[in-house]
N, C-alpha and C positions, 0 to 999 in steps of 0.2 A: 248203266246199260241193263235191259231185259231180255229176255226171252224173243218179247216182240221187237225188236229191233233187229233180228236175225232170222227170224220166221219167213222165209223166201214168199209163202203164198199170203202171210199179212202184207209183207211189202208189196208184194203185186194189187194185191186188191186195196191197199191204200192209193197207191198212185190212180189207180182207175175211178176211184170216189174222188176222188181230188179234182182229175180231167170234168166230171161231168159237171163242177161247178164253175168251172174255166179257173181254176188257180192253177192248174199243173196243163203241160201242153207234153204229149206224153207221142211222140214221131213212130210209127210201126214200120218197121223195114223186113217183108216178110222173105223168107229165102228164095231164091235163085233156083235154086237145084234140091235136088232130093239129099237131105239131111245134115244140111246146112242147117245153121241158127236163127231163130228172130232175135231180133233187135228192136229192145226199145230204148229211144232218147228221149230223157226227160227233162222240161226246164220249170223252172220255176219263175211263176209273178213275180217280177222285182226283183228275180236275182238275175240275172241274165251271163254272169260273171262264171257260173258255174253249168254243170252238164253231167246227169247219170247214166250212166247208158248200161243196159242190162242185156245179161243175154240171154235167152231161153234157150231150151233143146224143142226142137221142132216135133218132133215123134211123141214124146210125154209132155211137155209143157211144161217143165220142171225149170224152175231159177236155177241155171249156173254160174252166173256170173254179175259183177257187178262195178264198173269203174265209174269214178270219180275227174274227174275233168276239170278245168282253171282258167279260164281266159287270161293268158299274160300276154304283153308286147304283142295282142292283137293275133293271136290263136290260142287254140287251146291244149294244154299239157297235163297226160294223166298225176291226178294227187294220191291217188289209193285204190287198191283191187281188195277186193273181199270176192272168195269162192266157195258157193256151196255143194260139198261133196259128200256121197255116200247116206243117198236117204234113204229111211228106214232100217239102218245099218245100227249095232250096237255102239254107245260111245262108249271110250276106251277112258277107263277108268286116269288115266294118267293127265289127260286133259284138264281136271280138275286140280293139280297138283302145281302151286304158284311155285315156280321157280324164276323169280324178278331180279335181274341184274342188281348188282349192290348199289349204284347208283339210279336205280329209279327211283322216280317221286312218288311219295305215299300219300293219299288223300282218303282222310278218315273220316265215314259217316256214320261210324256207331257210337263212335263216345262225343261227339258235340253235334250241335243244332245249328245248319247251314240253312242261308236262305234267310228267307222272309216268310214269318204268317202269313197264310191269305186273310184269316179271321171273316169279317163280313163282305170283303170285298170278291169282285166276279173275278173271270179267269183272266181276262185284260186289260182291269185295272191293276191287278196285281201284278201281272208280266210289265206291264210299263213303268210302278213301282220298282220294281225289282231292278230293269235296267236305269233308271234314274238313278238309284243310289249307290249303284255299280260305279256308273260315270263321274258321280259327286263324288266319293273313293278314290278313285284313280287321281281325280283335278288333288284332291288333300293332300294326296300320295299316303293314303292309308292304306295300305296295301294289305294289312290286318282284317278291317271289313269288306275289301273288294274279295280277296281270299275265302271269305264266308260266304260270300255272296254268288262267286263261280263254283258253289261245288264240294269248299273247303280245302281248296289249294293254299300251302304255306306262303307267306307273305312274302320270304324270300322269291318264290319261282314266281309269284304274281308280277313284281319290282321289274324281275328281269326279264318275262315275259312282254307285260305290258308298259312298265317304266318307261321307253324309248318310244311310246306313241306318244306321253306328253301332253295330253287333255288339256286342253284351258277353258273351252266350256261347254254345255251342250245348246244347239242349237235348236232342235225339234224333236220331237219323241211321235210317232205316226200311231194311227189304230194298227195294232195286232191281228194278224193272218194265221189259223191254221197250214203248219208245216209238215205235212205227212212223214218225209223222210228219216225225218229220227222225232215223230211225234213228239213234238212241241209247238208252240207260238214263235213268231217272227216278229219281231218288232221291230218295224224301219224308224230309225234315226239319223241325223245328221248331228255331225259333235266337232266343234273346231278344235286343233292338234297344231303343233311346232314342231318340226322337223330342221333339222339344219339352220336356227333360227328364224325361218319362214312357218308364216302362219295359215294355213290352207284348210279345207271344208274336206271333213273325211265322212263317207257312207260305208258302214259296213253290211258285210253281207246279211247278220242278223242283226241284233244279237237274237238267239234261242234260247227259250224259257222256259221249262216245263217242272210240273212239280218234283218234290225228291222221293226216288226211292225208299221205302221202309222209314218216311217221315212224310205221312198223309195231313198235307193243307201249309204243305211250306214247298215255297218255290227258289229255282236257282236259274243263272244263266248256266248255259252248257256249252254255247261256243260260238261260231260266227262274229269275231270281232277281229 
């Protein structure tokens, strides 16, 4: 994560660059009454499964809010709030101060080289790259290089994350979209999966590919699968 993935008025003016090229369809619901909130709902090209809905303060214009939404069993169910508060406000020193439960997972990108090079290749060749060999990983059950390849998540939480989708193979890799919400690429695939020893056509929401942090010209998935 950055900076910019938190910046309430990047996010806003990313979503509104987005709308004017018809990728993002961005619903304005302006208030009712005197100081009441706007509301905006955002969907995304080809995700249709998900839903951001943000909220502004009507008076200053300032991002307060921001839920995450999920189409399941045909409605939809918040997945996650992020709220921005106290701007222009000093941050409290202690914020920075990792106090991580003994049992979280640790993903390390200063001492190895996650990803893929892009080397000569463009930003879409490479995001489709990147997800192909993710997919090929998974089918080997190398969980080793899928690990590398998301981020550098250990092989073990890869196994038991992804393990239980059961890949058998890929069936299409589409061209890549600009994803404003957590600036990456989107890359629509379809990959066939076993569940319950039935064999069925799985699309996920991404996967999202963007390069790594503090490693310029190497890229990772970062999630949507």
């Amino acid at each position: 994560m950055s900076y910019g993935d938190f910046d309430p008025k990047r996010i806003v003016e990313g979503l509104f660059r987005s709308r004017a090229d018809n990728r993002v369809r961005v619903d304005v619901a302006e208030p009712q009454t005197r100081g009441e909130a706007i509301t905006l709902t955002v969907t995304v090209e080809g995700v249709p499964q998900r839903q951001d809905v943000y909220t502004v303060d009507s008076q200053t214009k300032l991002l307060e809010r921001r839920d995450v939404y999920r189409l399941r069993d045909g409605r939809y169910e918040i997945e996650g709030t992020t709220e921005y508060l106290d701007y222009n406000e000093p941050i409290d020193p202690g914020v920075f101060t990792l106090e991580a439960p003994a049992d979280a997972m640790r993903v390390d990108q200063t001492s190895q080289e996650v990803g893929l090079e892009q080397g000569n290749l463009s930003d879409n060749d490479i995001a489709v790259k990147v997800v192909r060999e993710f997919f090929e990983a998974l089918i080997a059950k190398d969980y080793a290089n899928a690990g590398r390849l998301i981020g550098g998540m250990p092989a073990s939480k890869v196994e038991e994350v992804f393990g239980q989708l059961a890949v058998v193979s890929i069936i299409s890799i589409g061209e890549p979209t600009p994803y404003e919400p957590n600036q990456s690429l989107r890359v629509p695939c379809k990959i066939e999966v076993q569940r319950g020893g039935e064999t069925s056509v799985f699309e996920p929401e991404g996967p999202f590919v963007r390069q790594v942090y503090q490693q310029p010209g190497r890229w990772i998935v970062i999630g949507g699968i």
